[in-house]
C-alpha positions in Angstrom: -11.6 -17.8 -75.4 -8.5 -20.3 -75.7 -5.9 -18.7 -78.3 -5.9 -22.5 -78.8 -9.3 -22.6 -80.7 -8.5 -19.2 -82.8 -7.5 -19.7 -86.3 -4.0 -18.5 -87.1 -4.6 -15.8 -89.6 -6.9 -14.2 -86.9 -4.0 -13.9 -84.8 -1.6 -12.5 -87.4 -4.9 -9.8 -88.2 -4.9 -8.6 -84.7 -1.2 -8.6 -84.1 -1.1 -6.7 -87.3 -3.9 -3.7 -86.0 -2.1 -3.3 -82.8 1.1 -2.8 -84.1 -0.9 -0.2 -86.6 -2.3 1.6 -83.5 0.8 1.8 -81.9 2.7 3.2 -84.5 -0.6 6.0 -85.7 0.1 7.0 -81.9 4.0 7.1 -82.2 3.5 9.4 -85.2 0.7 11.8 -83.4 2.6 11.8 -80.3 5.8 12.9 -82.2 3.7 15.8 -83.9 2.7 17.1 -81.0 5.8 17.4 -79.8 7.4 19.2 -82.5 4.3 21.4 -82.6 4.8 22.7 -78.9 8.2 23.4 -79.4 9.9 26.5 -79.3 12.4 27.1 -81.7 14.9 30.1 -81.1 15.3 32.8 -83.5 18.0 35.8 -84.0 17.0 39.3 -84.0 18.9 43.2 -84.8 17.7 46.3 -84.9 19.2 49.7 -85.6 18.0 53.1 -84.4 19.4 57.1 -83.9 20.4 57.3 -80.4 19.9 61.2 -80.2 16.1 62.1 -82.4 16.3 63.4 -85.9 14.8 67.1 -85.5 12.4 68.0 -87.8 10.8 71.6 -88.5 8.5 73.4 -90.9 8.2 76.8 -92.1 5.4 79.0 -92.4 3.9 81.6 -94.7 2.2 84.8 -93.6 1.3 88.1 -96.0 0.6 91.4 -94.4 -0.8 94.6 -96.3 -0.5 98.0 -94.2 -0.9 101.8 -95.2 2.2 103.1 -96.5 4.3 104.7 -93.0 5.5 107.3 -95.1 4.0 111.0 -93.7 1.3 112.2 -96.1 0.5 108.9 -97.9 -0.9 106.8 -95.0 -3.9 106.5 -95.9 -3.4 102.8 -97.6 -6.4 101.5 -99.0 -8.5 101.9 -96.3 -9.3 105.3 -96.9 -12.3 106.3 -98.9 -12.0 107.1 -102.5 -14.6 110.0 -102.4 -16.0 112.8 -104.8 -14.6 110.8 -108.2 -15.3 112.7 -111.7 -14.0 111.3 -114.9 -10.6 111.6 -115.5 -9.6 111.7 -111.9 -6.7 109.4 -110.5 -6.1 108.9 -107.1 -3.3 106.8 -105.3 -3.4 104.6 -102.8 0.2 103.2 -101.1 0.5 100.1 -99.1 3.7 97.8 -97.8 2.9 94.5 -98.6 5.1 92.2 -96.0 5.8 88.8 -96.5 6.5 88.2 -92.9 7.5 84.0 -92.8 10.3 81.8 -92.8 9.0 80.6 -96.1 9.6 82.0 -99.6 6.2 82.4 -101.6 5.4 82.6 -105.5 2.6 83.9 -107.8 1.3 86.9 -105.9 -1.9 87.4 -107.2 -5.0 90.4 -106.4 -8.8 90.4 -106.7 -11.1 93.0 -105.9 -14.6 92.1 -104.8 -17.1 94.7 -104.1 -20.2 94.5 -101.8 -22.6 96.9 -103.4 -22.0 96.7 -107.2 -22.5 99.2 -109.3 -20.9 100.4 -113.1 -17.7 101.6 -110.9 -16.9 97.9 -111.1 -19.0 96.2 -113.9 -18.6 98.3 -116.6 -15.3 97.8 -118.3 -14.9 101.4 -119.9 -16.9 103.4 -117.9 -15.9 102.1 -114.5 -12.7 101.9 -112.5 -8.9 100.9 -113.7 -6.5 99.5 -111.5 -2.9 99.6 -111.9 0.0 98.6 -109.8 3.5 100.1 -109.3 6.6 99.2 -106.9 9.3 101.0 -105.7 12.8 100.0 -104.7 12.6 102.2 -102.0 9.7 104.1 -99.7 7.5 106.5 -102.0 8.2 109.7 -100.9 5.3 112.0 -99.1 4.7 113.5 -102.5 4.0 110.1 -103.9 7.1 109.9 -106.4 9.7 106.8 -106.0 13.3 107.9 -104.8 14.7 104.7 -106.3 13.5 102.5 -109.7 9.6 102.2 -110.4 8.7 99.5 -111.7 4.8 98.5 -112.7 4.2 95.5 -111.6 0.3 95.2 -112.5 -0.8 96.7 -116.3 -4.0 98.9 -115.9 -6.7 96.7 -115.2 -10.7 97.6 -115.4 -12.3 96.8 -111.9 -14.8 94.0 -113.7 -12.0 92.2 -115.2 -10.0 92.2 -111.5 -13.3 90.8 -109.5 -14.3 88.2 -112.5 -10.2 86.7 -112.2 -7.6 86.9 -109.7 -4.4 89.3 -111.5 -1.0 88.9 -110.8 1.0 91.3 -109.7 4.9 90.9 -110.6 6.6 92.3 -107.8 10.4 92.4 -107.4 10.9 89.8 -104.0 9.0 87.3 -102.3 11.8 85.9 -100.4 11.0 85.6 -96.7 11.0 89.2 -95.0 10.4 90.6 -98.4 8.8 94.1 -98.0 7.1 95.4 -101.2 6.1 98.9 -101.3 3.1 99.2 -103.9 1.0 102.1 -105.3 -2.4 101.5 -106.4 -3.5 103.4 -109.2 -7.1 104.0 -109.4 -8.5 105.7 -112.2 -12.0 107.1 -113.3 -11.9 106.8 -116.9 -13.0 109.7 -119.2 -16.8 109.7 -120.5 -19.1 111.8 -121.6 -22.6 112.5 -120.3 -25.1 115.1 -120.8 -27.5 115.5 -117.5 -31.1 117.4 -119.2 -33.2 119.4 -116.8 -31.8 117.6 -113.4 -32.5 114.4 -114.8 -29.3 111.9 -115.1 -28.7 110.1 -118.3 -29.2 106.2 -118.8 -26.4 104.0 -117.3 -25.0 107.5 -115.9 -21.8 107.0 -114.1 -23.0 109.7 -111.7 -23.9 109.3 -108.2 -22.7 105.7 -107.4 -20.7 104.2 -104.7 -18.9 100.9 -104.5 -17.5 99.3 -101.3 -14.4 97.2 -102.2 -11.8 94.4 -100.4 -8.7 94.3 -101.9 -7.2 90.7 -101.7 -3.5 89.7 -102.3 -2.7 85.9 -102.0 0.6 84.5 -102.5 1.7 80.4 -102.8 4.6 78.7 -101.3 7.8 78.4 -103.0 8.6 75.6 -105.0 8.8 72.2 -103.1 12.5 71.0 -103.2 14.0 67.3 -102.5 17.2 67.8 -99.9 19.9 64.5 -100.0 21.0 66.3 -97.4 
């Protein structure tokens, strides 16, 4: 077609669209390109050349017999022949042998064949704690300060609740030399023609597991 026989504004139309494609293009091409460049960027960082060191402590409780001669037995000897009345002592070093400091030293019996021994609160057993600054001496007496760190205690109340037992250190290394006082309390019973009475505390046997537990100390915050 001659441009001679197309009508002026159809001209001025087209020219118009091209010049509207060329510029769309100028402006997508010009997007692209900022979008594929790469722009450069600072950085820092910051970091102890020689590694911070960083430890923990740990916690460890340790009961053993007394190692004083003629009290060694610890609590691991058997309580035999009981009658009412009777006390018998039992000595143990209770260690706390880690780096750590502990809190709220605590003791509960539990006892595999139960019987009134330990679920009868006035007939059955009492347990009561004492410390000494120093070793117990073989005839069971403290050669420094006594000190009681555990109130008598029936044997029911101590399986039923966890007791605690007020000793002077638990600092790390802390040694705490303990007496157990274990006590038959008085009763009276009247056996007729061989036969025991009702709820006799006669002819029973207990088998018990004495168990201290201790915490950590306090948590502290260093700005050290």
């Amino acid at each position: 077609m001659n441009n001679s026989t197309i009508p002026p504004w159809t001209l001025k139309l087209a020219d118009r669209g091209a010049k509207t494609l060329m510029i769309g293009a100028a402006v997508i091409g010009g997007g692209a390109l900022v979008g594929s460049g790469v722009f450069a960027a600072l950085n820092a960082t910051a970091f102890n050349p020689a590694g911070q060191s960083a430890t923990t402590q740990t916690l460890k409780l340790t009961q053993s017999a007394s190692a004083v001669g003629g009290i060694t037995g610890g609590i691991t000897t058997a309580i035999a022949n009981l009658a009412p009345g009777d006390v018998v002592n039992r000595f143990i070093d209770l260690t706390n042998g880690g780096t750590m400091g502990a809190t709220n030293l605590k003791l509960q019996l539990a006892d595999s064949t139960t019987s009134l021994l330990t679920s009868d609160g006035t007939k059955g057993l009492q347990i009561a704690i004492s410390e000494c600054s120093t070793a117990w001496t073989s005839a069971g007496t403290c050669g420094g300060t006594p000190t009681t760190v555990m109130a008598s205690t029936t044997a029911t109340s101590l399986i039923a609740t966890a007791k605690t037992v007020s000793v002077g250190s638990l600092a790390s290394g802390a040694v705490n030399r303990l007496k157990i006082e274990i006590t038959l309390p008085n009763s009276t019973e009247t056996t007729t023609n061989g036969v025991l009475p009702s709820g006799t505390i006669q002819g029973l046997s207990s088998s018990l597991t004495w168990t201290f537990t201790e915490d950590q100390r306090l948590a502290t915050i260093s700005q050290q």
